[in-house]
N, C-alpha and C positions, 0 to 999 in steps of 0.2 A: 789502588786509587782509581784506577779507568773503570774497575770492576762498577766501582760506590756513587760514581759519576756518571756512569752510564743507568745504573739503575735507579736514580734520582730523576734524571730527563725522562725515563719511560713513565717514572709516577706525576711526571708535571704533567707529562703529554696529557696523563689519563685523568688526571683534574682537571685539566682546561676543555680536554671533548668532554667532561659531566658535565662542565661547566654550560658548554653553548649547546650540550643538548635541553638540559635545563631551561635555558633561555630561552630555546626556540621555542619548546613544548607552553610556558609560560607565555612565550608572546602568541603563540596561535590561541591559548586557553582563554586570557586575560583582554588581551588588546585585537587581534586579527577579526576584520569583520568583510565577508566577501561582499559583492558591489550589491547595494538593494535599491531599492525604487519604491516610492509612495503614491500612484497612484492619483489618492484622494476619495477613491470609487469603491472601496473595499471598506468598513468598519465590522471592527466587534462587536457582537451587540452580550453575546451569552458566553458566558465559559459554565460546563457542567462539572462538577468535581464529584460527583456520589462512587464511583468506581475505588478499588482499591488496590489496583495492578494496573499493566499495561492493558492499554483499550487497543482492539486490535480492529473492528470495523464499526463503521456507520452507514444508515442509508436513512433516506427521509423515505418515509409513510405516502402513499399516493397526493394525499391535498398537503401535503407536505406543512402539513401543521402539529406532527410528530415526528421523532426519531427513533429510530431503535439502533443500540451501539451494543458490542460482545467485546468478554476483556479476560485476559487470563485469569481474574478472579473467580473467573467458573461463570459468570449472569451475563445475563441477557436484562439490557434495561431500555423500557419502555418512556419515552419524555416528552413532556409537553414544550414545542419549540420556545412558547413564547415566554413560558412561566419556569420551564428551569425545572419544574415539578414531574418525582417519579412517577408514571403511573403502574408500571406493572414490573415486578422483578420474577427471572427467570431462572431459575439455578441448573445446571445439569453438571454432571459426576467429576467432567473434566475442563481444563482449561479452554477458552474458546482462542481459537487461532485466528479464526476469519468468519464472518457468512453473509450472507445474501438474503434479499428478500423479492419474496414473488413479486410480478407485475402489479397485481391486483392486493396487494402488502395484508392479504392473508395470512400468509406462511415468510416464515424466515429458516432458512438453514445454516447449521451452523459446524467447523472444524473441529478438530480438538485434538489434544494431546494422547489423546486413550486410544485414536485412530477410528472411532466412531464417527459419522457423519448421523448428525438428528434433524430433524423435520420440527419445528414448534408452529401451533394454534397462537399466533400474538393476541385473541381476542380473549384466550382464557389461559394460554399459558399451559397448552398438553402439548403432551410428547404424541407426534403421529405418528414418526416413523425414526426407524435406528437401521439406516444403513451399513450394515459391518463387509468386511473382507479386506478393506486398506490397512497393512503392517505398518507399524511406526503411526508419528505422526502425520497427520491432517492436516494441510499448511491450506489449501486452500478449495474453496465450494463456488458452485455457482447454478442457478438457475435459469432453466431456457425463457426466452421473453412469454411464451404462452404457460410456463408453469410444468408442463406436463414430463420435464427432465430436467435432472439435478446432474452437475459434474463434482467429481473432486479429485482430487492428488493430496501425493508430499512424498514422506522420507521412501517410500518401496516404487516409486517415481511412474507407476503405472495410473494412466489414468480412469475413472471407471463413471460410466453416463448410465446410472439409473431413471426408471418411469416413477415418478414420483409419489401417484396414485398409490398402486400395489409393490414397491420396494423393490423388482425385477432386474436385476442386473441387466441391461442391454450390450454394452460394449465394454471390454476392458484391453484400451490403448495401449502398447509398447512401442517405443522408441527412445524416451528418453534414456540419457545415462546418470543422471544424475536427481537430485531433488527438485520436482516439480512446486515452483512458488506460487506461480497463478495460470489460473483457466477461467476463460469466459468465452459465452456465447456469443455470435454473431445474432443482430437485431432481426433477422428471420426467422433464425434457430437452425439454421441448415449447419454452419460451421460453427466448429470449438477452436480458441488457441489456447495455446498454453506456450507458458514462459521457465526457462528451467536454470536450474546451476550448472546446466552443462554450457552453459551460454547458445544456447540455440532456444528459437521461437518458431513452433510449431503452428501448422493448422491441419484440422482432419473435417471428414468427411461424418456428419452426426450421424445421417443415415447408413454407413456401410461400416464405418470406422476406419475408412481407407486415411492415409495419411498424404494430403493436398499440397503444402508448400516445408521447407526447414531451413529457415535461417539461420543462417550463421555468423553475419554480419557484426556485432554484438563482440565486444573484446571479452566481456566478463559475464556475470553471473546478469538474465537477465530477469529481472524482480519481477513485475507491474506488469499489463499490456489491460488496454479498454477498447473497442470499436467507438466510429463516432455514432452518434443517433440515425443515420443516414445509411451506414453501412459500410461505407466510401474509402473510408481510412480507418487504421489502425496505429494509436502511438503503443509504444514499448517505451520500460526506462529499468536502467542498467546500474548494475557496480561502477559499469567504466566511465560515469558521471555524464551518461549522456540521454536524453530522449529521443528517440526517433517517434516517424512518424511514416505511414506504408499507405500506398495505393493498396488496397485490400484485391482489387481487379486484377492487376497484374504480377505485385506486390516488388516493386518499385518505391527507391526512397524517396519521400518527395522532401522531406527537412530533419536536419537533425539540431540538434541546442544542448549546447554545453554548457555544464554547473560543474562549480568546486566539490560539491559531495555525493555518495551515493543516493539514487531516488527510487522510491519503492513503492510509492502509489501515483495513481492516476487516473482525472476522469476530463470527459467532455463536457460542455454548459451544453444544454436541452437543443440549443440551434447551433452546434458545431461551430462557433467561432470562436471558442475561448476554451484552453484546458491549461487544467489546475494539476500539478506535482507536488509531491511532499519525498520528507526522507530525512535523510542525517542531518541533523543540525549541523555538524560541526566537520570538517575534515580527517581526516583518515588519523592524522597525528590528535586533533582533539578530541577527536571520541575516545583515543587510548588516554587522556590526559583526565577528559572526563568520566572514566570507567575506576578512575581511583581514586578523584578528589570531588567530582560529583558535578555539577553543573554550575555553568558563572554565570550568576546571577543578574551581573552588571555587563556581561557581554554577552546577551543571547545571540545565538547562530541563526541562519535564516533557513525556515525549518519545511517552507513551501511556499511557492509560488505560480504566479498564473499569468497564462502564455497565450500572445495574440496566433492564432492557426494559421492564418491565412502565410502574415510573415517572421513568424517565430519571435515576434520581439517581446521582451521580457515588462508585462504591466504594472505588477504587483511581485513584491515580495512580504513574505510572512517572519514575523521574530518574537511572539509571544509566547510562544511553548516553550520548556525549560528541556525538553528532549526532541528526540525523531516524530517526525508524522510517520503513522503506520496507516494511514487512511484517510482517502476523501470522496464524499459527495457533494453532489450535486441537489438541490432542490430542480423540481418538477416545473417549475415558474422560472429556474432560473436567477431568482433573487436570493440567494442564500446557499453559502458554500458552507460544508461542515469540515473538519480536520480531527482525528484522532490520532492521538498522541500516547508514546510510553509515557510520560511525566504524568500519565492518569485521567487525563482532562480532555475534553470534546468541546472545543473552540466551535461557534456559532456566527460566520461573517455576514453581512448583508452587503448586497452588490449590486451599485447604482450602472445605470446604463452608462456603458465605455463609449455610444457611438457618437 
């Protein structure tokens, strides 16, 4: 009898934790909404849908009256900001992870799953150049602000700074340990950083390939990093739901800002005083909740949002996407913030002055 009664309490036990994990997972999926803020100064004007996978980057076109967005559907698509309208599709062999476009929005570069880095002509859509020697995946590319050097990384975590020109390998970076997620240039072109899953954020020397500063500050994986337009500062944003933001001089923190979820993109507005994050919609419990019942409709997560610099207070927040931001730009004017999303879609905001 002790036997049939003990083993009765341990299967109630085991219903009632299904039970309140159940609930919890339901209340984060269904009802749980982290704190947002409306602004007033941020509208939607465009949502693009023509992709058929996750969109993985955006940048606007120098007069920023175009966009070019890459998505693991394999393209590259060229759009008219104001009409919504394709103008040019792009296809190459493999997924696009990430890319970049030159200063002069000639050339765009783009990642990929194949471990190629390519070169595209946006004005006719040729292939200029096919960087090979990176194993595994391409997670992430970048352009020096004069054009004349491409970076990339991913999964074989070494980084490699080619002359863009003649395809030339110049430096191939060691240090990380783990998968390098992004690199970018500094607005001179003298320094690269790069952001890795070892949780350290690097910067190196473009010209020697000497290795300059290594953080480690960063509890987790750290995703993102952008300089500002100035040169000044550098934000990072992390797994461990947080951005920081770095004296690039001395590399000193000057602010950090906490969110409930992971963030994985990041940029600066054109005069440094306002930067825009994206990332997980949903917390660590609802993204597992939404990875098997799909996205709640009626409780979007807030999927990005945009930060005064000066004192980190939080302006806007973003909830139209049905998934993660995987990207954002900035328009050239400053009036217009773009967002790309897994949910497939490339949100178009317009952004009245905050002063």
């Amino acid at each position: 009898m002790l036997i049939k009664n003990k083993g009765k309490s341990i299967l109630v036990f085991l219903l009632l934790t299904l039970l309140i994990i159940i609930g919890v997972l339901a209340y984060v999926h269904f009802i749980y909404q982290p704190p947002k803020v409306d602004s007033g100064f941020v509208k939607l004007r465009y949502t693009f849908s023509r992709h058929t996978h996750i969109v993985t980057g955006v940048r606007f076109t120098p007069n920023d009256s175009l966009l070019i967005t890459g998505s693991v559907d394999s393209t590259l698509m060229l759009w008219n900001r104001a009409t919504g309208a394709v103008i040019r599709t792009i296809r190459q062999p493999g997924g696009i992870t990430y890319l970049d476009l030159s200063t002069d929005g000639n050339f765009v570069v783009t990642g990929s799953y194949d471990g190629i880095v390519r070169i595209w002509n946006i004005s006719n859509g040729a292939l200029m150049q096919e960087l090979k020697g990176s194993k595994g995946t391409v997670w992430t590319v970048a352009f020096s602000s004069d054009g004349k050097f491409v970076a990339a990384s991913g999964d074989d975590r070494d980084i490699k700074i080619w002359r863009t020109e003649t395809g030339e390998l110049m430096h191939t970076l060691k240090g990380h340990k783990r998968i390098v997620w992004s690199v970018k240039f500094s607005p001179d072109g003298r320094t690269l950083a790069s952001a890795s899953y070892d949780y350290s954020l690097k910067l190196w020397n473009v010209a020697d390939g000497k290795l300059l500063r290594d953080n480690h500050e960063h509890k987790e994986t750290v995703v993102d990093i952008a300089f500002s337009h100035n040169g000044k500062m550098l934000a990072s944003t992390s797994d461990d739901c947080t951005i920081k933001l770095w004296n690039t001089a001395g590399g000193s923190l000057i602010r950090s800002m906490k969110v409930p979820e992971h963030v994985q993109a990041v940029a600066f507005s054109p005069d440094d005083t306002l930067l825009m994050t994206g990332g997980r919609d949903k917390t660590m419990a609802g993204e597992l909740v939404q990875n098997f019942f799909g996205t709640a409709e009626n409780n979007k997560g807030v999927s990005a949002r945009l930060w005064d610099v000066s004192t980190g207070t939080l302006l806007h927040s973003f909830t139209h996407h049905n998934d993660d931001v995987m990207d954002i730009a900035y328009s050239h004017d400053g009036r217009w913030i773009a967002t790309a999303s897994a949910d497939k879609t490339v949100d178009v905001w317009e952004v009245s002055s905050l002063r």
